[in-house]
N, C-alpha and C positions, 0 to 999 in steps of 0.2 A: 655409478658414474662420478668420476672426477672431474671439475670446472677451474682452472686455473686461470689465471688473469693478471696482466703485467702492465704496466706502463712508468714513465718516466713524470716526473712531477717540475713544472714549473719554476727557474730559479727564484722568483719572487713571493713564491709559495713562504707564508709562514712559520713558523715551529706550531703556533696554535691551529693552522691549518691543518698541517699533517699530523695532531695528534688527535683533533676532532675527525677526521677521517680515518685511521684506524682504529676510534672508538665507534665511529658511525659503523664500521665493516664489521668488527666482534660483535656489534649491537645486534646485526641481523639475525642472529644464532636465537635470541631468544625473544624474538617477533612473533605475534598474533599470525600466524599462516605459514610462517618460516620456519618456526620451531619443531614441528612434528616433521620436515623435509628436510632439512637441515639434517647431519648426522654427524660430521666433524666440519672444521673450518677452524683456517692458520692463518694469520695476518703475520707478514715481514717483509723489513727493511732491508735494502742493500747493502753492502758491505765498505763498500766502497772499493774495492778491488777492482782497478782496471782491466779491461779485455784488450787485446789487439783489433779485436773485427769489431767495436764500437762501443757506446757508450750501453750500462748494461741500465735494467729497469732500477727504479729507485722503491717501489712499492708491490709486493704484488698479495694474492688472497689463492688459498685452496681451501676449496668447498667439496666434500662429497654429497652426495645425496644416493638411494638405493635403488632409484629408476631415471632411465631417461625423462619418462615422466614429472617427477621430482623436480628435475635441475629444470626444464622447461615451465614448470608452476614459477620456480624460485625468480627464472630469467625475465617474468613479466608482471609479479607480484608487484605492490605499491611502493611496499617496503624498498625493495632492492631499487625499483625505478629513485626512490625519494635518495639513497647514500648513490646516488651516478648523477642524477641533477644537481644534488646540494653541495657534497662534499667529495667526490669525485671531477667533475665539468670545470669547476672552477680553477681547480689547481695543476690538472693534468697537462702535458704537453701534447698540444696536437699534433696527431696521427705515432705516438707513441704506444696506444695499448695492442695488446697481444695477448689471445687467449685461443684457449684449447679446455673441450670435452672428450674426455676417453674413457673407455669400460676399465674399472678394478678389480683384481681380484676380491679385495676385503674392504672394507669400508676403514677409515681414520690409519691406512697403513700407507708406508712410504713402498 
């Protein structure tokens, strides 16, 4: 299972913001409960590259895991709750996130 996850970040968000944030999001990989379900995970930034149809995400995370199961542990684990309250909530823009879970063929493949 693949868990993808986007949103747009805050103009007043700061550099140490957004770099504690996707230090908090790489961090999860090798967490107490996270680490054996975890299997790959990518953290990246937008490009800055304009769209016509709107502004694009600024932030976003892909996670596999090897079961639905898996990504369901992962989705309500402490760990992942603590980088969405702490270092997620604060700098995101509201009603900006988007995500998606889909079956893979392979684990850690595009």
């Amino acid at each position: 299972v693949r868990h993808i996850v986007s949103f747009r970040i805050k103009e007043d968000a700061t550099p140490e913001q957004r770099l504690a944030l996707k230090s908090a999001l790489l961090g999860m990989q090798g967490a107490d409960g996270l680490r054996d379900i975890i299997k790959a995970l990518s953290v990246g930034e937008d490009l800055g590259i304009p769209h016509p149809s709107g502004p694009n995400a600024a932030i976003t995370a892909m996670v596999d895991f090897a079961s639905k199961d898996d990504y369901e542990a992962y989705a309500v684990h402490p760990e992942h709750v603590k980088v969405i309250t702490d270092f997620i909530k604060p700098i995101m823009e509201p009603g900006s996130r988007n995500a998606i879970q889909f079956y893979i063929a392979e684990m850690g493949k595009l």
